[in-house]
PyMOL Python script that loads the backbone (N, CA, C, O; Angstrom):
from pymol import cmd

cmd.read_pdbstr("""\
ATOM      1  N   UNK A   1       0.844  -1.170   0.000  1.00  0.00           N
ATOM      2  CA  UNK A   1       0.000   0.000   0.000  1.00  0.00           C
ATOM      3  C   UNK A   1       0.894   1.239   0.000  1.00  0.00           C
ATOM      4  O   UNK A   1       1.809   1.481   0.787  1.00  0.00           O
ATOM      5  N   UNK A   2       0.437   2.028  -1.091  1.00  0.00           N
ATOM      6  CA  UNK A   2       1.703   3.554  -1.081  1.00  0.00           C
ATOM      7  C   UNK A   2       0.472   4.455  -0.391  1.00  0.00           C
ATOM      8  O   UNK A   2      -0.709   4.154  -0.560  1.00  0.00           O
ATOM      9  N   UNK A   3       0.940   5.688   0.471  1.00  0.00           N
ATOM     10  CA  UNK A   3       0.159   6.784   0.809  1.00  0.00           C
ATOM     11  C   UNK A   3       0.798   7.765   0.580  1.00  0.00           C
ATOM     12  O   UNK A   3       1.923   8.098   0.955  1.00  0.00           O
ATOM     13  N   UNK A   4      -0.306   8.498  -0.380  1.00  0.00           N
ATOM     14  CA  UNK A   4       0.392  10.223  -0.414  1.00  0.00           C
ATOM     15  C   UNK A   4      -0.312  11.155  -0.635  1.00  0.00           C
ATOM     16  O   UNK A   4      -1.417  10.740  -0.984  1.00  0.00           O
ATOM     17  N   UNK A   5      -0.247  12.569  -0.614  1.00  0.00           N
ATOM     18  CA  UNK A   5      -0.901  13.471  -1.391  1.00  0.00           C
ATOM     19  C   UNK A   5      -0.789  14.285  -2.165  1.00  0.00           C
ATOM     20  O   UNK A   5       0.278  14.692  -2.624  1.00  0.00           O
ATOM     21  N   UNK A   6      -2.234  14.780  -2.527  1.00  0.00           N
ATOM     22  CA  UNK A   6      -1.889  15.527  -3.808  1.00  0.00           C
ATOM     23  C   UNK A   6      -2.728  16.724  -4.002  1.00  0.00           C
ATOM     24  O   UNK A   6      -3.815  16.797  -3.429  1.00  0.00           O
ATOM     25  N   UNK A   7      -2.315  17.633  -4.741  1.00  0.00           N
ATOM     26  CA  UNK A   7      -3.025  19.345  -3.997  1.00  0.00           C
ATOM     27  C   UNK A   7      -3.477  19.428  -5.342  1.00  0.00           C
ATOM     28  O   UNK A   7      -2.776  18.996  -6.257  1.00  0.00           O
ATOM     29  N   UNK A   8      -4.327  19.825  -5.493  1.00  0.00           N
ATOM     30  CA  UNK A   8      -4.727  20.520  -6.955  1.00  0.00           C
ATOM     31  C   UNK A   8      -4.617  21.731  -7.058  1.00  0.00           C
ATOM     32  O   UNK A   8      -5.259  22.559  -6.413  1.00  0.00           O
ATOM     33  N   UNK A   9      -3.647  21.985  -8.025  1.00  0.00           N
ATOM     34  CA  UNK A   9      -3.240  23.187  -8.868  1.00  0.00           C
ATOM     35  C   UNK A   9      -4.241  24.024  -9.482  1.00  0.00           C
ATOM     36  O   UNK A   9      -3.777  24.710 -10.392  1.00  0.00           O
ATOM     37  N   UNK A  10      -5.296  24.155  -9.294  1.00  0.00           N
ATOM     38  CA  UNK A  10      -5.927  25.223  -9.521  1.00  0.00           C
ATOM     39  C   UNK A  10      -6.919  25.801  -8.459  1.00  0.00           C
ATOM     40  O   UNK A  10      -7.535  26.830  -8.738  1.00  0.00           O
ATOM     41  N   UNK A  11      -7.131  25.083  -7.057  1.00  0.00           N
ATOM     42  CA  UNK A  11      -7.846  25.940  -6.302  1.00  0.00           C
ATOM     43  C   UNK A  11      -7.398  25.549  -5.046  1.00  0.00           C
ATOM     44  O   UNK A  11      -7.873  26.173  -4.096  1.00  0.00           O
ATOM     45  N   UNK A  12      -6.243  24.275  -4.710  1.00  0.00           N
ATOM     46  CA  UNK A  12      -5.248  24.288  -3.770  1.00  0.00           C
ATOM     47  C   UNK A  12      -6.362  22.969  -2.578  1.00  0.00           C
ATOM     48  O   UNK A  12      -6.165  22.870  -1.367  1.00  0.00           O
ATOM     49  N   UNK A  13      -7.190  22.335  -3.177  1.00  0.00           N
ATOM     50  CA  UNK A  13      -7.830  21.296  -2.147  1.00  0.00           C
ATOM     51  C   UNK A  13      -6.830  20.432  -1.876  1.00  0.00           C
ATOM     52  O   UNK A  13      -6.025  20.314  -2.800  1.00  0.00           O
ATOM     53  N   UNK A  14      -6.599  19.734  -0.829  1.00  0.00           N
ATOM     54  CA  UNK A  14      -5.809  19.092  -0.585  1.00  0.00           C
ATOM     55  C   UNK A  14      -6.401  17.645  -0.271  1.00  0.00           C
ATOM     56  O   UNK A  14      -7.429  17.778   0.394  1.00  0.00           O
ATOM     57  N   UNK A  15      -6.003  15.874  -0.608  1.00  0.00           N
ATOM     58  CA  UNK A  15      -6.461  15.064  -1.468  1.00  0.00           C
ATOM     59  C   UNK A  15      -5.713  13.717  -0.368  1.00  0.00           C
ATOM     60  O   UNK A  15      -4.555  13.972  -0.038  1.00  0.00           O
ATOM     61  N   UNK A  16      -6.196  12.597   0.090  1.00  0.00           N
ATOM     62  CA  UNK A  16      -5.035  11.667   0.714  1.00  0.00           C
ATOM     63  C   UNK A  16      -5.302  10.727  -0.298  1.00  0.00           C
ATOM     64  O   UNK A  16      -6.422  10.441  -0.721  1.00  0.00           O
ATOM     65  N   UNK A  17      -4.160  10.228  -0.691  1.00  0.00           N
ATOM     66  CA  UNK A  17      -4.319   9.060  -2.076  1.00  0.00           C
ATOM     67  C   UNK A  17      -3.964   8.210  -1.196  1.00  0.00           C
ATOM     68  O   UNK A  17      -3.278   8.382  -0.189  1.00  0.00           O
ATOM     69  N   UNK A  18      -4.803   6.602  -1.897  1.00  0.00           N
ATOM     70  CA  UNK A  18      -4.247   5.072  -1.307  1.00  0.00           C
ATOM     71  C   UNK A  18      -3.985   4.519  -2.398  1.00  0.00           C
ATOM     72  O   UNK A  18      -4.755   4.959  -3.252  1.00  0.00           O
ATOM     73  N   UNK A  19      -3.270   3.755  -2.819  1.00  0.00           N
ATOM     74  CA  UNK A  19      -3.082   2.877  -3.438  1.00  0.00           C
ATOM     75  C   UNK A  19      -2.192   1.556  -3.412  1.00  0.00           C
ATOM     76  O   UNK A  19      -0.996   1.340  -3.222  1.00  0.00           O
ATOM     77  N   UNK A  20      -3.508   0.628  -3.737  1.00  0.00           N
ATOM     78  CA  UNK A  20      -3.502  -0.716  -3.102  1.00  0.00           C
ATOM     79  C   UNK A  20      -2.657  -1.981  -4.820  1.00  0.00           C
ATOM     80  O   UNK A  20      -3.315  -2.575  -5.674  1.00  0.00           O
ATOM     81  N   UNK A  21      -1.481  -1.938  -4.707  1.00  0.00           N
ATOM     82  CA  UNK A  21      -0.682  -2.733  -5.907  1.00  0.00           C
ATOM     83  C   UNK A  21      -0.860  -3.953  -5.931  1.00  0.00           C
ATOM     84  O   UNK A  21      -0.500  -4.640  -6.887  1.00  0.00           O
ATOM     85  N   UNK A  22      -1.544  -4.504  -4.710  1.00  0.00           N
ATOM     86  CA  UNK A  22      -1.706  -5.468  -4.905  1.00  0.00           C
ATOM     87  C   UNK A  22      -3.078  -6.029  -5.689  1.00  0.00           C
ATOM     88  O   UNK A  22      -3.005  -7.117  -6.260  1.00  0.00           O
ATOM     89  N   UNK A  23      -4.157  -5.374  -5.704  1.00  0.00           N
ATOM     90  CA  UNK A  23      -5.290  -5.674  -6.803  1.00  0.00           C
ATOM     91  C   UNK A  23      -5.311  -4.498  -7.671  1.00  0.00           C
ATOM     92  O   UNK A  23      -4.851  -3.375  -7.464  1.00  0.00           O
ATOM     93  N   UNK A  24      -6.154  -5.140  -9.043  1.00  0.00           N
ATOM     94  CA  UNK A  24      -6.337  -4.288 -10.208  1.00  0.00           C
ATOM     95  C   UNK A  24      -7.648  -3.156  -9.648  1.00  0.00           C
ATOM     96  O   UNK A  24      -8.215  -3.525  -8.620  1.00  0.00           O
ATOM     97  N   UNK A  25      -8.004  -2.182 -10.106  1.00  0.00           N
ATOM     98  CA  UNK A  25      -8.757  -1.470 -10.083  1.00  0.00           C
ATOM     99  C   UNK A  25      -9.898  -0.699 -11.360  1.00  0.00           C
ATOM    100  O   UNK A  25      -9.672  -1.407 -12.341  1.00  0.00           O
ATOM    101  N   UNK A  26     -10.395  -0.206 -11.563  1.00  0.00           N
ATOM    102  CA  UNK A  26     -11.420   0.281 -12.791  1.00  0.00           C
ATOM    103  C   UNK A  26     -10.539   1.552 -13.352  1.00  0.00           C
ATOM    104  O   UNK A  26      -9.831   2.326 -12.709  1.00  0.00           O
ATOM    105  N   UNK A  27     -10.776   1.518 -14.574  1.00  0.00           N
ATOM    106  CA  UNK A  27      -9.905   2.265 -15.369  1.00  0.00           C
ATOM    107  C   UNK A  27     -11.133   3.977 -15.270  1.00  0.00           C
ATOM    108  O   UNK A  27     -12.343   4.201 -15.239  1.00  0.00           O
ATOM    109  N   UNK A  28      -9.731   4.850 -15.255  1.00  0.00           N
ATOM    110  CA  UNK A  28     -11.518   6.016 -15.006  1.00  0.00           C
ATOM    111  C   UNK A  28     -10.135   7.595 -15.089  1.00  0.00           C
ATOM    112  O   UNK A  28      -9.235   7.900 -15.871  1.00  0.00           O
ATOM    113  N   UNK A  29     -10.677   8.161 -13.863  1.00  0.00           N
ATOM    114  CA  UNK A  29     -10.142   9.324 -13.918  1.00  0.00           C
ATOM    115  C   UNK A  29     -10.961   9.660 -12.779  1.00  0.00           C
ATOM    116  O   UNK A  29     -10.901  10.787 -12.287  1.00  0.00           O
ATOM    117  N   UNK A  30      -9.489  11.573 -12.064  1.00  0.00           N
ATOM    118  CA  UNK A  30     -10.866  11.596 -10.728  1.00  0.00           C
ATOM    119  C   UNK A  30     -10.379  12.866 -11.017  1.00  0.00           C
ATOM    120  O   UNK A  30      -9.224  13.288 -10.947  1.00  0.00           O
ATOM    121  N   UNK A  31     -11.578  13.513 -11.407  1.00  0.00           N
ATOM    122  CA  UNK A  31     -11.419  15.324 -10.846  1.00  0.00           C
ATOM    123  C   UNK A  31     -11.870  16.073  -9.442  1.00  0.00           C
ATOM    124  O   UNK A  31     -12.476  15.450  -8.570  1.00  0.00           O
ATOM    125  N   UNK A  32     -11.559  17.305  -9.323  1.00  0.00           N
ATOM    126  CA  UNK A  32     -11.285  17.869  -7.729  1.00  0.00           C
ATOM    127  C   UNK A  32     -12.968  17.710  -8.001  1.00  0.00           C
ATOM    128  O   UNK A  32     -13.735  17.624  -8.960  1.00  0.00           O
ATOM    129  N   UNK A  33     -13.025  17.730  -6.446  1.00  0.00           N
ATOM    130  CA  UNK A  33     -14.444  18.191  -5.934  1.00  0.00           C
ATOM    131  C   UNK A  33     -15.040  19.073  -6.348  1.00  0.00           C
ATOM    132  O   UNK A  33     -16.173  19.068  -6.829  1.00  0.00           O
ATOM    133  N   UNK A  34     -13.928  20.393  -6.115  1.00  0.00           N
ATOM    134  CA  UNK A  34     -14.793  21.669  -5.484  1.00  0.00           C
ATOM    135  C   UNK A  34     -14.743  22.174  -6.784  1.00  0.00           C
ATOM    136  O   UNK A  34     -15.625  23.027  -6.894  1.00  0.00           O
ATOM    137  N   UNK A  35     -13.921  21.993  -8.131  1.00  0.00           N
ATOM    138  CA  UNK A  35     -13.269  22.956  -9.267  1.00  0.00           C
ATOM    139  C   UNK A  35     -13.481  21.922 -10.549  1.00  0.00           C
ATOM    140  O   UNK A  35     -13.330  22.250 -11.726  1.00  0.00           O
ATOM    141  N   UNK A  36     -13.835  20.706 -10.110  1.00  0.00           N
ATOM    142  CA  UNK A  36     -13.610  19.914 -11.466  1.00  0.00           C
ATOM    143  C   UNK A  36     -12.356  19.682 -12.392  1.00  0.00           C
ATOM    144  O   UNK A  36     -12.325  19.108 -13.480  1.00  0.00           O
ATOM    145  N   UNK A  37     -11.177  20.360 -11.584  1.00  0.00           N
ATOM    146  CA  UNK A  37      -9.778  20.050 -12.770  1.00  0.00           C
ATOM    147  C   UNK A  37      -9.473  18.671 -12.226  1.00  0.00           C
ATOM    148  O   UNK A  37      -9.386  18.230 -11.080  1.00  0.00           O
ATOM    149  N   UNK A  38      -9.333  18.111 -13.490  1.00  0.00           N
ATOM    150  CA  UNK A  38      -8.403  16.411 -13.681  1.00  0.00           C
ATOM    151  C   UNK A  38      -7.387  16.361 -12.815  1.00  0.00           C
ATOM    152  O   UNK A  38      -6.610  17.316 -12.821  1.00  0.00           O
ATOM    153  N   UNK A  39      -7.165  15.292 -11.912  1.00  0.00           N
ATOM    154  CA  UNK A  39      -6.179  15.465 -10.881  1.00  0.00           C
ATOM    155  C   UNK A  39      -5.425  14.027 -11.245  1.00  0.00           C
ATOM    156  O   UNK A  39      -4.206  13.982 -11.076  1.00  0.00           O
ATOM    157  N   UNK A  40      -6.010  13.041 -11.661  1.00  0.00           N
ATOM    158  CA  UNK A  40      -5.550  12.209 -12.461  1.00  0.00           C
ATOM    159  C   UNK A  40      -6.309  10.898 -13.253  1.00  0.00           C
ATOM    160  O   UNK A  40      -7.522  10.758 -13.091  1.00  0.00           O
ATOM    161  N   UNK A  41      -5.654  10.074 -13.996  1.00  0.00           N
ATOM    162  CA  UNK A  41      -5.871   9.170 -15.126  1.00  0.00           C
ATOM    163  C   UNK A  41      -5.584   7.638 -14.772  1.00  0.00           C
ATOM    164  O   UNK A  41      -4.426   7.240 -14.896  1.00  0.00           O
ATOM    165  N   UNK A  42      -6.534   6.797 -14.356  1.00  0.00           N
ATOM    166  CA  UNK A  42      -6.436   5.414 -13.739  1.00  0.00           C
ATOM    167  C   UNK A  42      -6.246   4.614 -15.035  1.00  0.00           C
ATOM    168  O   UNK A  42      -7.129   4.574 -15.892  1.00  0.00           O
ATOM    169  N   UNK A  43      -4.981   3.929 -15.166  1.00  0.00           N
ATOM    170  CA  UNK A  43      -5.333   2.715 -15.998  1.00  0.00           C
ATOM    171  C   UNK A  43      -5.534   1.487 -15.675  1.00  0.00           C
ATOM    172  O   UNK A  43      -5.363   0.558 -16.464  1.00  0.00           O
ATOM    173  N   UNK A  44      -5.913   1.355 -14.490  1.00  0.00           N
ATOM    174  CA  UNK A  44      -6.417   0.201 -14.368  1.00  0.00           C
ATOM    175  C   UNK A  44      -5.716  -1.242 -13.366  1.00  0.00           C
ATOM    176  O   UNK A  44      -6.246  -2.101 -12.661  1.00  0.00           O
ATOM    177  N   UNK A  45      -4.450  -0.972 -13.713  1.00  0.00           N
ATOM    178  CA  UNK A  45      -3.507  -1.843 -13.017  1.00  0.00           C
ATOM    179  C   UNK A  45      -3.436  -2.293 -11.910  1.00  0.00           C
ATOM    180  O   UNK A  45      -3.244  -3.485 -11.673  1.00  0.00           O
ATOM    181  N   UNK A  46      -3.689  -0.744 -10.434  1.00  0.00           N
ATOM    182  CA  UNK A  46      -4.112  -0.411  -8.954  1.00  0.00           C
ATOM    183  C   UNK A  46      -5.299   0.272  -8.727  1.00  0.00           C
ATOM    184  O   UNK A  46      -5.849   1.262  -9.208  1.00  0.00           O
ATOM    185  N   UNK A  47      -5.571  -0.657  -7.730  1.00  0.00           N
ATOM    186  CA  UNK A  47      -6.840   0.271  -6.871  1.00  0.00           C
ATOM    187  C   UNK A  47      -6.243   1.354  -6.193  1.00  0.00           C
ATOM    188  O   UNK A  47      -5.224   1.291  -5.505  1.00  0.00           O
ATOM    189  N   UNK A  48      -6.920   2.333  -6.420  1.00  0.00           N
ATOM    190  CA  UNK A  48      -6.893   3.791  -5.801  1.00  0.00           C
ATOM    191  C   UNK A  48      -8.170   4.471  -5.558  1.00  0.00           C
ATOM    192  O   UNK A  48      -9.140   4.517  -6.315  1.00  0.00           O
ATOM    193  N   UNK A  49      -7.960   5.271  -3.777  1.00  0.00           N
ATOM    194  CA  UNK A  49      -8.686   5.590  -3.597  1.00  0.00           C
ATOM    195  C   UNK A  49      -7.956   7.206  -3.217  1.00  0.00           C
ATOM    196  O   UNK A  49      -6.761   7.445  -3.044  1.00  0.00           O
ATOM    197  N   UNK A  50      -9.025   8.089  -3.168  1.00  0.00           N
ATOM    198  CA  UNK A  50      -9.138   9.471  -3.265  1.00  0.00           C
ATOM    199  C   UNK A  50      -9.794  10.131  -2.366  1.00  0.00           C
ATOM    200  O   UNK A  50     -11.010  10.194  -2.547  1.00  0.00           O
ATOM    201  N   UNK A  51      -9.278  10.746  -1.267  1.00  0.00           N
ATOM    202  CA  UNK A  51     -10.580  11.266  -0.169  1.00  0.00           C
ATOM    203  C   UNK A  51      -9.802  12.619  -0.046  1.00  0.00           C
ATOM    204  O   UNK A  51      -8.616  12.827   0.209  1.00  0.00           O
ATOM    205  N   UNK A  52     -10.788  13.431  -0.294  1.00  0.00           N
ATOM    206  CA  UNK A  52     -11.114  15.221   0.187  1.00  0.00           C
ATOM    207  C   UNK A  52     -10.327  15.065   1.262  1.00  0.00           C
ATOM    208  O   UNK A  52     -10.390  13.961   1.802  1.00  0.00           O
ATOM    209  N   UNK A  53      -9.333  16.163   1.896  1.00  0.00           N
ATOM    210  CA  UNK A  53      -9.103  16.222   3.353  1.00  0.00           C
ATOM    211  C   UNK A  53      -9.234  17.508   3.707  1.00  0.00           C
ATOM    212  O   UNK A  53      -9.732  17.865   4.775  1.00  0.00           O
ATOM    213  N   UNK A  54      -8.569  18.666   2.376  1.00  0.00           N
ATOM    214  CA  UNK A  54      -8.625  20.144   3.385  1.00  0.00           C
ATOM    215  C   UNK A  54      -9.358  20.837   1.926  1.00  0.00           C
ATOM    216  O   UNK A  54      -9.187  20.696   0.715  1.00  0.00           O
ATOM    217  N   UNK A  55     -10.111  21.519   2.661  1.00  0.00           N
ATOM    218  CA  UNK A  55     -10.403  22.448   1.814  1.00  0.00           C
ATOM    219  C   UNK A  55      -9.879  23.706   1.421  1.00  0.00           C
ATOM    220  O   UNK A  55      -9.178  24.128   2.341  1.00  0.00           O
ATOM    221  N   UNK A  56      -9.908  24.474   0.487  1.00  0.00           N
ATOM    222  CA  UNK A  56      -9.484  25.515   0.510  1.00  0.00           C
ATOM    223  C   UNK A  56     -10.069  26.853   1.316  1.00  0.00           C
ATOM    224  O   UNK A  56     -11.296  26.894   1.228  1.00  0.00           O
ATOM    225  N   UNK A  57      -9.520  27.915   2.050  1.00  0.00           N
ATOM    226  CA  UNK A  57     -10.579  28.926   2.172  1.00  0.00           C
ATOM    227  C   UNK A  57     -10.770  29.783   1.104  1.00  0.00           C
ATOM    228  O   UNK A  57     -10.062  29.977   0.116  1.00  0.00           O
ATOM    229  N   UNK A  58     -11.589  30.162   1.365  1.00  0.00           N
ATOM    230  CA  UNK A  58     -12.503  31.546   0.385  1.00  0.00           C
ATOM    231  C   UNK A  58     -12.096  32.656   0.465  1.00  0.00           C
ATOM    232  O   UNK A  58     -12.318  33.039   1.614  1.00  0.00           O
ATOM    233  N   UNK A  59     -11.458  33.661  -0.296  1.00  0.00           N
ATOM    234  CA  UNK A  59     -11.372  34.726   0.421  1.00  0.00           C
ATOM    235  C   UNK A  59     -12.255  35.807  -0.861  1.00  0.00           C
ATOM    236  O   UNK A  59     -12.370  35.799  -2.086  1.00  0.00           O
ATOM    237  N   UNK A  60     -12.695  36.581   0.181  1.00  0.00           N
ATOM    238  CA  UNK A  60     -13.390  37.734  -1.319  1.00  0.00           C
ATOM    239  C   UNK A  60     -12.925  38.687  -0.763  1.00  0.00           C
ATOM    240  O   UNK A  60     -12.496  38.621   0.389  1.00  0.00           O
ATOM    241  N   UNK A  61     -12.916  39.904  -1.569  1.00  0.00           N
ATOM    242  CA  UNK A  61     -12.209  41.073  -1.955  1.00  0.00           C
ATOM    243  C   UNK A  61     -13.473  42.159  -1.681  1.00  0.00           C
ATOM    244  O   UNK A  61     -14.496  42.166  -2.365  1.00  0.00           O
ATOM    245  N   UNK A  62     -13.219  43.052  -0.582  1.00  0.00           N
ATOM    246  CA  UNK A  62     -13.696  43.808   0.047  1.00  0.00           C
ATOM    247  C   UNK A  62     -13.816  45.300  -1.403  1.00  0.00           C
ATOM    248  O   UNK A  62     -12.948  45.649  -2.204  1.00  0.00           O
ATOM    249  N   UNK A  63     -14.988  45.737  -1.243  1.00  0.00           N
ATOM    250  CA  UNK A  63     -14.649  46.975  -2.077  1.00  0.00           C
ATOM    251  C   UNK A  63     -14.526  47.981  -1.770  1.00  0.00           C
ATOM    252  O   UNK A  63     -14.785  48.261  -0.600  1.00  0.00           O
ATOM    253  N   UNK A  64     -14.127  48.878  -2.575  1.00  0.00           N
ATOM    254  CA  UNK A  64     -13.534  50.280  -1.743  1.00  0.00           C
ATOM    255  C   UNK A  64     -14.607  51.127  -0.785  1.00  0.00           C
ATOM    256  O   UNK A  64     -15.768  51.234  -1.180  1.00  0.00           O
ATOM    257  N   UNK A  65     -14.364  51.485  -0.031  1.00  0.00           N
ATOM    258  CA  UNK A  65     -15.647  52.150   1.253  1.00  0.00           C
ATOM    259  C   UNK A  65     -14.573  53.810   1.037  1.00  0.00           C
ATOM    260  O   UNK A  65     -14.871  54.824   1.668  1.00  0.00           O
TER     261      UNK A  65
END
""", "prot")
cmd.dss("prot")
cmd.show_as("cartoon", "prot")
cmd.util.cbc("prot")
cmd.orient("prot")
C-alpha cells in the first residue's frame, strides 16, 4: 500500500491518495471536488482511492468604502 498526497493546482484542495498494488482497479479518472480540474488518469492496473481532506478557504475582496 503507497500513501500520499496531492493538492490541486488550480484551487489548492488538498487530497489523501491510497493505493492498493496489490489488486487491479477500474480504469476512469478523478477530478477535484470543489473545481472539477483532472487530478488524475487510472489505468487500471491499482486500486486507488481518493478522499477530500482540506479544503481551501474563500477569500473575497472587500470593495472600496
Amino acid at each position: 500500500m503507497k500513501k500520499s498526497d496531492i493538492i490541486c493546482p488550480q484551487c489548492n484542495a488538498g487530497y489523501r491518495r491510497i493505493e492498493l498494488v496489490s489488486i487491479g482497479g477500474p480504469r476512469g479518472e478523478y477530478r477535484c471536488l470543489l473545481c472539477n480540474h483532472l487530478l488524475e488518469v487510472f489505468d487500471g492496473s491499482t486500486e486507488v482511492a481518493i478522499r477530500l481532506t482540506v479544503q481551501p478557504e474563500k477569500t473575497f475582496e472587500r470593495g472600496s468604502e
